[in-house]
Structures are given as C-alpha cells and as structure tokens.
C-alpha positions as CSV (number, residue, x, y, z in Angstrom):
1,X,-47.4,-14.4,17.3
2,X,-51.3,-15.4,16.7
3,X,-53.8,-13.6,19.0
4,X,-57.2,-15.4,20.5
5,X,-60.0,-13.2,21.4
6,X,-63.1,-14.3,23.4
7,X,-66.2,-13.0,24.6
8,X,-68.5,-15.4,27.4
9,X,-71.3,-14.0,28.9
10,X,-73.0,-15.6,31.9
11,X,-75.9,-15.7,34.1
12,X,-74.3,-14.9,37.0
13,X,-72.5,-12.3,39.5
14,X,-68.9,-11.0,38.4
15,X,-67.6,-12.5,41.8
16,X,-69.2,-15.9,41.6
17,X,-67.3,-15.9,37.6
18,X,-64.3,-14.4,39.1
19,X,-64.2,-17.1,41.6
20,X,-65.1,-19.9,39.5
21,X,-62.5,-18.4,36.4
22,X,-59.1,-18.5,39.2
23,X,-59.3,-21.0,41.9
24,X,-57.4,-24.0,40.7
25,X,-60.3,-26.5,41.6
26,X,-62.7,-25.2,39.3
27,X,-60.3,-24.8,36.7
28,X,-59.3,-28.2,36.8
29,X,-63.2,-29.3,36.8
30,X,-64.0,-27.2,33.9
31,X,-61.2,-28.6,31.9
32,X,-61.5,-32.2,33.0
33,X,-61.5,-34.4,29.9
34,X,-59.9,-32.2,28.1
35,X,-56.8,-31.4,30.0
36,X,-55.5,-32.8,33.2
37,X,-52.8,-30.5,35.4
38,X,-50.3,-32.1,38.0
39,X,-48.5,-30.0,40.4
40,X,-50.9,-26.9,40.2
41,X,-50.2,-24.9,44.0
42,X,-53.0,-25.5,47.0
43,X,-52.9,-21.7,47.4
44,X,-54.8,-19.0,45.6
45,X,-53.1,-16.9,42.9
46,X,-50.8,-13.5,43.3
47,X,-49.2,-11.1,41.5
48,X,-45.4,-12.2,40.9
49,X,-46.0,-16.0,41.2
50,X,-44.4,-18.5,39.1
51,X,-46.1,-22.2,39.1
52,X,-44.1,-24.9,37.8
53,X,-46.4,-27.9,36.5
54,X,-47.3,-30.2,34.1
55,X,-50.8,-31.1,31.9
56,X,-51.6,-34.1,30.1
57,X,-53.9,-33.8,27.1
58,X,-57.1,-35.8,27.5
59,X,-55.2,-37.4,30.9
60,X,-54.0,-40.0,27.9
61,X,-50.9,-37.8,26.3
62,X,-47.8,-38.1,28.8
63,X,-46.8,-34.9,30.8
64,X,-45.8,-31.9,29.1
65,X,-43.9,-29.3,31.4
66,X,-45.7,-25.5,31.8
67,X,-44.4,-22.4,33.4
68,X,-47.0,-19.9,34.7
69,X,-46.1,-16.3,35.6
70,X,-48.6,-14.3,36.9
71,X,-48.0,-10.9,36.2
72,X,-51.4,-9.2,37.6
73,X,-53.3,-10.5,39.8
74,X,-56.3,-8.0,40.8
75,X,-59.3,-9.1,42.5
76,X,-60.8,-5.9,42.5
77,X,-60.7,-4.8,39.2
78,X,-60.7,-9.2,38.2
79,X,-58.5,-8.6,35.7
80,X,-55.7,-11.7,35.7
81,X,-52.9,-11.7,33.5
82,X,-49.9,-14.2,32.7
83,X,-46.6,-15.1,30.9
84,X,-46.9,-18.9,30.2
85,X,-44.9,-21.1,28.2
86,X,-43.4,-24.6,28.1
87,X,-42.7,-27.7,25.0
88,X,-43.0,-25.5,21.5
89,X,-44.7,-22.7,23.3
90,X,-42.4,-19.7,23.4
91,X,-45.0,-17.7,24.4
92,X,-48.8,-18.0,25.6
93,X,-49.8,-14.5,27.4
94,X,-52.9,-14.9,28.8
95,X,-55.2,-11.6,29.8
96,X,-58.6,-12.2,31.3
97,X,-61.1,-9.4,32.7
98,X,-64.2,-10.2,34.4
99,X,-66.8,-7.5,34.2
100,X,-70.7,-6.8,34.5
101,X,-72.3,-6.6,31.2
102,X,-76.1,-6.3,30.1
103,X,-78.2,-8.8,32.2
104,X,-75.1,-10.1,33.6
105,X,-71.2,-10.9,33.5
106,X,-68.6,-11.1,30.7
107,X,-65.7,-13.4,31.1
108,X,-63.0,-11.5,28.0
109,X,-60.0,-13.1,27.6
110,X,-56.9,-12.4,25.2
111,X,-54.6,-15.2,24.7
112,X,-51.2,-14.5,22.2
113,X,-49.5,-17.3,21.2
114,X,-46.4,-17.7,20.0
115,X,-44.9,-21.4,19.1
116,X,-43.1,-20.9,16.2
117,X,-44.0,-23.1,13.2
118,X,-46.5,-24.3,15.1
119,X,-48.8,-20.7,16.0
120,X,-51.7,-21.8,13.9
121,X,-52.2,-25.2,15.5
122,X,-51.9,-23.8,18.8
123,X,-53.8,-20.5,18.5
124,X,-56.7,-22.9,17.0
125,X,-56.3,-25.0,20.4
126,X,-56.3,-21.8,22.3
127,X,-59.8,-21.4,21.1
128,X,-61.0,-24.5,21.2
129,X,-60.3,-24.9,24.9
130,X,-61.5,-22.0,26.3
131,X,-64.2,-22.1,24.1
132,X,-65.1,-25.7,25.8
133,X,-64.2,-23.9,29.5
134,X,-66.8,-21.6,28.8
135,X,-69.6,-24.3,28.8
136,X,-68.4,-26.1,31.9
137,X,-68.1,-22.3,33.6
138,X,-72.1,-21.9,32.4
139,X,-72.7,-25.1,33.9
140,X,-70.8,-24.9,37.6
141,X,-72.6,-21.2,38.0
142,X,-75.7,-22.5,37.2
143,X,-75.0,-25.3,40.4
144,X,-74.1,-22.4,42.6
C-alpha cells in the first residue's frame, strides 16, 4: 500500500469546489484528455453506492473495468470517501475534504493505493492525475 497526499487551494467558495469536485459532468470535463469514463450514473452520489464502469486512458487505451464504493458521502461537512478498485488495483481508497482555508478553499485529498507489484507506478499516476484535475478545477471556477 502507497499513500498520495494533496493539497489544492482555490479561488473560490467551498460549495462551488464541492460542486465542481462530485458531480459526474465536471469530473469527466476536468479529466477529459486524460481519462475518459463510460457508464458513470446520471444521478448524484450517496453514501452506500456502488458504480460499476469503465475508463479508457487518453480515450485511446481500450476499456478497463472500475468498481466505486462510496462509503461517505457528506455534503455538509464535503468530506467524500470511497473503496475503488478494478484490473491490478486491489485497492484505491480515495478520501477527499473540501474546506475554507486562508483567502479561500482547500480541496485535500488522500488516495492509498494498493496494486501489488505495480504500487509505485500507480501511486505516481495517482498524483499525476489529480494533480492535472487540479488545474482544470482552477480553470471551470474561474468560468463560474
């Protein structure tokens, strides 16, 4: 097991990142080019929800299978955390807690991975990704 940890701040309110950090839409338009999802739900997230999809890397990489189970879901604290998994990924817990900070909002997010032989490479994509969410995040609040 490898853990991720990042720190974004943003110019904006801790709704309008909460909102913008969980529905599916944005998600899928801050990762687009990166990652493409098929089979993501129409309807908002919720404690005790499991989503069954697939993502294609870079929308070129055939489909990979992905299990999401969200195991907190709480807009009024925005804290948001899931069990995923799916190909080598035994594991990918994913905690995420929006929060006011200084001038503005912090987006923190805690991501362990656990994929075997294959940790390092995946904990390095962990960080790379979210890393490149973060400036698509900075750039959708900025439309707002």
């Amino acid at each position: 097991m490898q853990t991720v940890e990042l720190n974004h701040d943003y110019a904006a309110s801790p709704d309008a990142l909460w909102e913008t950090a969980t529905d599916w839409a944005s998600v899928q338009a801050a990762m687009r080019g990166l990652v493409r999802f098929h089979g993501l739900p129409d309807a908002p997230l919720k404690t005790g929800q499991v989503i069954k999809s697939e993502f294609s890397l870079f929308g070129f990489f055939p489909r990979s299978p992905w299990v999401m189970e969200v195991l907190e879901y709480d807009p009024g604290r925005r804290v948001l955390r899931s069990f995923e998994h799916g190909g080598p990924v035994k594991a990918w817990r994913h905690s995420l807690h929006v929060f006011p900070y200084e001038d503005g909002v912090r987006l923190s997010e805690t991501i362990e991975v656990d994929a075997g032989a294959m940790t390092p490479l995946y904990a390095a994509w962990a960080g790379f990704m979210y890393r490149w969410r973060h400036g698509r995040r900075k750039a959708m609040l900025a439309r707002r």
